[in-house]
C-alpha positions as CSV (number, residue, x, y, z in Angstrom):
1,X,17.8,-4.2,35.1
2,X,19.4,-4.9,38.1
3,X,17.8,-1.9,39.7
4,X,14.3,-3.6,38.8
5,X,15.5,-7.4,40.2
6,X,16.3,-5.5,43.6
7,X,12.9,-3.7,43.7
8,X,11.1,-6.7,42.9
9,X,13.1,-9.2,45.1
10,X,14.0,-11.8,42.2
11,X,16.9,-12.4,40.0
12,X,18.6,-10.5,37.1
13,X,17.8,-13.4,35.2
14,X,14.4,-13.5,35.8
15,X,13.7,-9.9,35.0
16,X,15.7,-10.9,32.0
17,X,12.9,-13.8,31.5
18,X,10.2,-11.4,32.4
19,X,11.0,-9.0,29.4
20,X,11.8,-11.3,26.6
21,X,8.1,-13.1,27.6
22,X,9.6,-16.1,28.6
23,X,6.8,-18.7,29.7
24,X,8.2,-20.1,32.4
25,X,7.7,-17.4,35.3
26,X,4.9,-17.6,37.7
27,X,2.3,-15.2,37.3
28,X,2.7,-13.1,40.4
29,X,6.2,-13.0,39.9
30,X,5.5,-11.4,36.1
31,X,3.5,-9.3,38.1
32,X,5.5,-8.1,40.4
33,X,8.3,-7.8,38.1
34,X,5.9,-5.3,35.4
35,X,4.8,-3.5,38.3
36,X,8.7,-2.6,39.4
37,X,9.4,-1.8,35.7
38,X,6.4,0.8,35.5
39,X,7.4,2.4,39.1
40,X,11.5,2.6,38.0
41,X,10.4,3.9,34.4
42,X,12.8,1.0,33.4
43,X,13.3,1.5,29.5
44,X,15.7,-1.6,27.5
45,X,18.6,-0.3,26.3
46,X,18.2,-1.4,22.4
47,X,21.7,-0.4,21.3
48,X,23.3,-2.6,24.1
49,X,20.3,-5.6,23.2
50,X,21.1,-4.9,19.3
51,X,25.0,-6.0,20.2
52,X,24.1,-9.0,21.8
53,X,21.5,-10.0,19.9
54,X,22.5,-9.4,16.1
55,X,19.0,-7.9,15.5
56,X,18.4,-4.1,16.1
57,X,14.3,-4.7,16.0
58,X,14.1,-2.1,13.5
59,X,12.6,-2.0,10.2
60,X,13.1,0.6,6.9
61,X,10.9,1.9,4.8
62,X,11.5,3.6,1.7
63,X,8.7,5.5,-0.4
64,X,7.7,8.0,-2.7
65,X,5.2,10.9,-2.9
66,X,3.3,9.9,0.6
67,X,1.0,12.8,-0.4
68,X,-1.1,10.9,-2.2
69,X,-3.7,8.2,-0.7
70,X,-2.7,5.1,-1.8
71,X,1.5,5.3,-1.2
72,X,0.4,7.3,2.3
73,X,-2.4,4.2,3.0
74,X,0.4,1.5,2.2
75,X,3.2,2.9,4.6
76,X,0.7,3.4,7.0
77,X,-0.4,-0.5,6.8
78,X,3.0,-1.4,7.2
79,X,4.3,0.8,10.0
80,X,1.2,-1.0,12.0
81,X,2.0,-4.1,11.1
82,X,5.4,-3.8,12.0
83,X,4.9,-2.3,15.2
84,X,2.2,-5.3,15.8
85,X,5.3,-7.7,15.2
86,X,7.6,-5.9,17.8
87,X,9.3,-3.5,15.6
88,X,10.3,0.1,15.5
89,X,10.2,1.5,11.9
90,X,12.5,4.3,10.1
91,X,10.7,5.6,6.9
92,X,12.8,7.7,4.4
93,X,10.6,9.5,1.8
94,X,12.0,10.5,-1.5
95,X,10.7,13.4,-3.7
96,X,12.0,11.7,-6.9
97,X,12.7,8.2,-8.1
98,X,16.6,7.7,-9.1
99,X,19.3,5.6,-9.1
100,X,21.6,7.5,-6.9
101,X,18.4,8.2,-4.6
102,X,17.1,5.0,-4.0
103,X,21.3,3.7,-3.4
104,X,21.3,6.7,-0.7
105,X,18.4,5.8,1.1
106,X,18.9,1.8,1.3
107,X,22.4,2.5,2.3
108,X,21.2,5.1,5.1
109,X,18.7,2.5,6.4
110,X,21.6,-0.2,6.3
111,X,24.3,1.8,8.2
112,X,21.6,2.6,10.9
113,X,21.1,-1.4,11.2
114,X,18.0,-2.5,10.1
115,X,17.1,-5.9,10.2
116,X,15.3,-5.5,6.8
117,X,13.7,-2.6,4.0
118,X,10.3,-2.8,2.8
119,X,10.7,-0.7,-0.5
120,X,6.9,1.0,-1.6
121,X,8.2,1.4,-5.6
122,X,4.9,2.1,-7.3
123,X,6.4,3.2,-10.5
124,X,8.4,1.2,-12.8
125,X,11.4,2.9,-13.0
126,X,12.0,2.5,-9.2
127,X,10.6,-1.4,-9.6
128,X,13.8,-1.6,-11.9
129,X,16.7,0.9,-10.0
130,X,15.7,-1.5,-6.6
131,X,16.6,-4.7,-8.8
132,X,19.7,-3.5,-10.0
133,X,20.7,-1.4,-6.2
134,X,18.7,-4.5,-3.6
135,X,21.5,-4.3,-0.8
136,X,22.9,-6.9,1.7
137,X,19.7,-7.0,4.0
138,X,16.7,-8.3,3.5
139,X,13.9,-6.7,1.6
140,X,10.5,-6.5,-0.1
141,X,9.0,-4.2,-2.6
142,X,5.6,-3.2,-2.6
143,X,3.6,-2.7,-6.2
144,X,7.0,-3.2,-7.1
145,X,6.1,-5.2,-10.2
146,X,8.4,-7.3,-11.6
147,X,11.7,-6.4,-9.5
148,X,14.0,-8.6,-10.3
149,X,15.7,-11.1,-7.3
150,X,13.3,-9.2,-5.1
151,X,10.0,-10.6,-3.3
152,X,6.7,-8.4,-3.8
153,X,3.5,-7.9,-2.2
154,X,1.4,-6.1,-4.3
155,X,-2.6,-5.3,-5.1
156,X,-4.3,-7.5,-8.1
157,X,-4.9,-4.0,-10.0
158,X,-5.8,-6.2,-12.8
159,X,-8.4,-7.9,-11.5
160,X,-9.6,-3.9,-10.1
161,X,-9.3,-3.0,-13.5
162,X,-11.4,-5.9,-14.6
163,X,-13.9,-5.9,-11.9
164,X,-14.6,-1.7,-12.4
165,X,-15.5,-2.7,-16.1
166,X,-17.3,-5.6,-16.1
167,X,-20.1,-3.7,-13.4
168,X,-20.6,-1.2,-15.9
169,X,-21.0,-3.9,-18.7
170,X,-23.2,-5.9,-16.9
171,X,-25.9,-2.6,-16.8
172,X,-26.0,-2.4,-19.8
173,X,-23.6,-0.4,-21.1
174,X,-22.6,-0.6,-24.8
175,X,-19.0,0.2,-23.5
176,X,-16.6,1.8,-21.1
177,X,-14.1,4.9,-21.1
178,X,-11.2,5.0,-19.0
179,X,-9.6,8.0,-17.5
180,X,-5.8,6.2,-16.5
181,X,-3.0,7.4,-14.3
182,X,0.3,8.4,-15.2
183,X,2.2,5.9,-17.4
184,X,5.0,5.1,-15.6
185,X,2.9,3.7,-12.6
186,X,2.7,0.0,-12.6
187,X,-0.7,1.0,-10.7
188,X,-2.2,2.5,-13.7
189,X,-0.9,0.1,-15.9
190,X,-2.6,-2.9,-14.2
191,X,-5.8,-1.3,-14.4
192,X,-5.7,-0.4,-17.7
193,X,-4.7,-3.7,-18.5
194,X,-7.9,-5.3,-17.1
195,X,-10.4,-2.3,-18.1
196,X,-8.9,-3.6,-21.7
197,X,-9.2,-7.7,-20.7
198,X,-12.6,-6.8,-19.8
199,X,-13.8,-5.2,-23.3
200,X,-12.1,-7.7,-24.8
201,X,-13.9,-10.8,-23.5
202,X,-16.9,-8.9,-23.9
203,X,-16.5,-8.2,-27.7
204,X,-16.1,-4.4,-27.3
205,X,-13.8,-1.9,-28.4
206,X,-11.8,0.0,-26.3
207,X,-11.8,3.7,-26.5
208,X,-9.0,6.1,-26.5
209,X,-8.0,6.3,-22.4
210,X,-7.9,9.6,-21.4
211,X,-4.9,10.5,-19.4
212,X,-4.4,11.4,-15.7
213,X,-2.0,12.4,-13.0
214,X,-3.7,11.0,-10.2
215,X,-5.5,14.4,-9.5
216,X,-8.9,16.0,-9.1
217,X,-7.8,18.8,-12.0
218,X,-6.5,15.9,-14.3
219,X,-9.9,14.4,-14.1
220,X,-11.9,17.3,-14.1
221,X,-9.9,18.2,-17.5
222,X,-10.9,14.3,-18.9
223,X,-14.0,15.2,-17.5
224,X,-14.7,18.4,-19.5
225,X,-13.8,16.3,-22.5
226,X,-16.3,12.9,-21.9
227,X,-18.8,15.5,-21.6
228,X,-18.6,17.0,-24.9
229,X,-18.3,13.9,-26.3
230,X,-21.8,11.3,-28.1
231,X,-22.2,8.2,-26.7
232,X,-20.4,8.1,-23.5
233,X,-22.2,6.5,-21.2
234,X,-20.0,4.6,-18.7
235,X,-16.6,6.3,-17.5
236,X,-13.7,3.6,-15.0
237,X,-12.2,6.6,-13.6
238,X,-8.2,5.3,-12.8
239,X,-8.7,6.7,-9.0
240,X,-11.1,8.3,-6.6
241,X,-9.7,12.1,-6.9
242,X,-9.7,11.8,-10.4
243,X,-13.1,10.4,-10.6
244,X,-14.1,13.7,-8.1
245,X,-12.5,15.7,-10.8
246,X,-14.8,14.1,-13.4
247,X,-18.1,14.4,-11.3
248,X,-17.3,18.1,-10.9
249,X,-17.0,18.4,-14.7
250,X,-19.9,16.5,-15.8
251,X,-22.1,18.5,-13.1
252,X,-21.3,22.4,-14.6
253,X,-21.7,20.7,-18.2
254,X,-25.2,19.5,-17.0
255,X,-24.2,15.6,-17.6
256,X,-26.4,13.8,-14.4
257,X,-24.4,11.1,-12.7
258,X,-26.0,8.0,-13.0
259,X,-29.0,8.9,-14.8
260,X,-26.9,9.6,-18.3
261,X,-23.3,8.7,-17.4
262,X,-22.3,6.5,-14.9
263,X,-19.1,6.1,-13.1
264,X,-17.0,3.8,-11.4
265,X,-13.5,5.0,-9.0
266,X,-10.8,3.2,-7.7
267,X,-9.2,2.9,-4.3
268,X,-12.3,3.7,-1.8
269,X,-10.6,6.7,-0.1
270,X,-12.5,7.7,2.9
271,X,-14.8,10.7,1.0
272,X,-16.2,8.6,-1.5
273,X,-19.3,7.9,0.2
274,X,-19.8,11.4,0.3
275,X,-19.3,12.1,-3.4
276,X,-22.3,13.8,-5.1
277,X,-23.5,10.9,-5.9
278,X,-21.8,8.6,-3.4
279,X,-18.8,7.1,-5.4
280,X,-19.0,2.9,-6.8
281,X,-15.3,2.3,-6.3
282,X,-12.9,-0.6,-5.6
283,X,-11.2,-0.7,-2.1
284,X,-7.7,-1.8,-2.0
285,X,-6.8,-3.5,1.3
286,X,-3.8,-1.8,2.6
287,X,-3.9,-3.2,5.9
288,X,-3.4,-6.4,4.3
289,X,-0.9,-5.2,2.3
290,X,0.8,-4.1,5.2
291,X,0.7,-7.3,6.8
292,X,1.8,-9.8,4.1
293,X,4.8,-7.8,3.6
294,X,5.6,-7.7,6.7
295,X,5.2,-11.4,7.0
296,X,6.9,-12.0,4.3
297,X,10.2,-9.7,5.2
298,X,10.0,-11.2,8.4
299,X,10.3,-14.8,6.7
300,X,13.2,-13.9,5.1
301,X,14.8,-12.2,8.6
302,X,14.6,-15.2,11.0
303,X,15.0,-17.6,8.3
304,X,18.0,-19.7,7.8
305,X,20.3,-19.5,4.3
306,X,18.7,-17.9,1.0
307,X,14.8,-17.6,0.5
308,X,13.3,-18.1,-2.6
309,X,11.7,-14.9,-3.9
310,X,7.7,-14.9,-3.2
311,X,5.1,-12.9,-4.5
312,X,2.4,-12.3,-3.1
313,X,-0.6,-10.7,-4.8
314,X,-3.8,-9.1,-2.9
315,X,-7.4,-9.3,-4.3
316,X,-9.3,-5.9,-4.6
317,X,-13.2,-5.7,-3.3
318,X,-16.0,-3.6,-5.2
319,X,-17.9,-1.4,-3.2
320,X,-21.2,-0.2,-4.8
321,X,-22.7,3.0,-4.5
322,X,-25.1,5.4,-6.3
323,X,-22.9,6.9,-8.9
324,X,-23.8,3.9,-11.3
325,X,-26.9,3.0,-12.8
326,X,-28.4,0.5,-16.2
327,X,-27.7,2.1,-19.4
């Protein structure tokens, strides 16, 4: 720094001011101050900054199975967010959800000095370790349901759930099967519980939901069996690669997509327009996702004395394509 003051011709202090975007320098002083920065390749040492300040600038991130869209979407939303509010981010990915796991990987983050943890537990039994295991910093969970002492951002999957099948109602359709995910996903769980609020208020029964893993094969499995099936008409497909799954099967069993069948996906990943027919899907908004819980970790960083726990709970939005059609 005080190589950069001498090139410039000012103070250590105001470089010091310059840096930390202080309002009070002249403009052509900032100027000149940048421009002795970019010619020194002065870089801020962040350990040193980290002593002084109390805050290391860096955020953790803890998530599971990144290989499928919608964990891989949401660490993605928050690593740009973060970076937006002037942090660096360390991300620790675990295979598996257990206690011991989780307990290694808030620990590592806290020894390296994060200011805070943003936690993407998607599945109930990591929801309920991070409750019991939420260490001395602060954190936030993501889908993380009900986690105990912990504030959550999450997606309204209820309300996807709901939306999904009350489209295919309103066509016409006498009623509405439901390929789900995996049961220990609160994901799944939500949107099963509104595909179920939706038949309800309706007046119809709900059939048997057909289970899934999240894949294309799981769905194209369910898929082979709606198509042998009378009377299905309408099919809320639990996620998009599912719901590709099912096309494929109701395509080789000679089942035409909308004309006898129609179907509605979940998540909006970036090939659904190009489906065959284009995929009717809900979109979650992981950027917003990203956002809030950053916000809302942030909150609980420069705030002063214990936070209340917040929740805070992100609409879904339905995006209509051709693979739906009136009964």
């Amino acid at each position: 720094m005080a190589d950069v003051a001498r090139e410039a011709g000012v103070s250590h202090q105001t470089v010091s001011r310059v840096l930390n975007e202080h309002p009070n320098v002249r403009s052509e002083t900032r100027t000149r101050v940048l421009e002795a920065i970019d010619k020194l390749g002065y870089r801020r040492n962040l350990v040193a900054r980290a002593l002084v300040t109390k805050h290391s600038r860096t955020l953790g991130v803890v998530s599971f199975d990144t290989t499928l869209y919608g964990p891989a979407s949401t660490v993605y939303g928050i690593e740009q967010a973060a970076r937006a509010a002037g942090y660096f981010v360390s991300i620790v990915s675990l295979k598996s959800i257990d206690r011991s796991g989780v307990r290694d990987a808030l620990d590592y983050l806290a020894d390296q000095g994060v200011d805070g943890i943003v936690v993407v537990a998607p599945q109930r039994s990591a929801a309920q370790t991070l409750a019991d295991l939420a260490p001395g910093v602060p954190i936030v969970a993501v889908e993380g349901g009900e986690a105990g002492d912990v504030s959550v951002v999450c997606v309204d999957q209820v309300e996807g759930g709901r939306l999904a099948t009350e489209h295919l109602l309103a066509l016409g359709h006498e009623t509405v099967w439901h390929v789900r995910g995996p049961s220990d996903w609160l994901e799944a769980e939500g949107r099963v519980a509104g595909w179920r609020a939706a038949l309800a208020q309706a007046g119809r029964a709900a059939p048997e939901p057909l289970a899934g893993d999240w894949s294309p094969r799981s769905g194209y499995e369910a898929g082979r069996s709606l198509a042998s099936m009378a009377g299905v008409s309408a099919v809320f497909v639990a996620n998009d690669q599912m719901a590709l799954g099912v096309l494929r099967a109701f395509s080789e069993q000679g089942v035409k997509v909308p004309d006898q069948v129609s179907v509605v996906g979940f998540d909006d990943i970036p090939e659904s327009e190009f489906f065959s027919p284009p995929l009717t899907t809900i979109r979650q908004d992981f950027d917003a996702v990203g956002r809030n819980s950053i916000e809302v970790l942030l909150r609980q960083i420069e705030g002063e004395g214990p936070r209340a726990c917040e929740r805070l709970v992100v609409p879904p939005s339905f995006v209509v394509r051709a693979s739906t059609a009136r009964a």
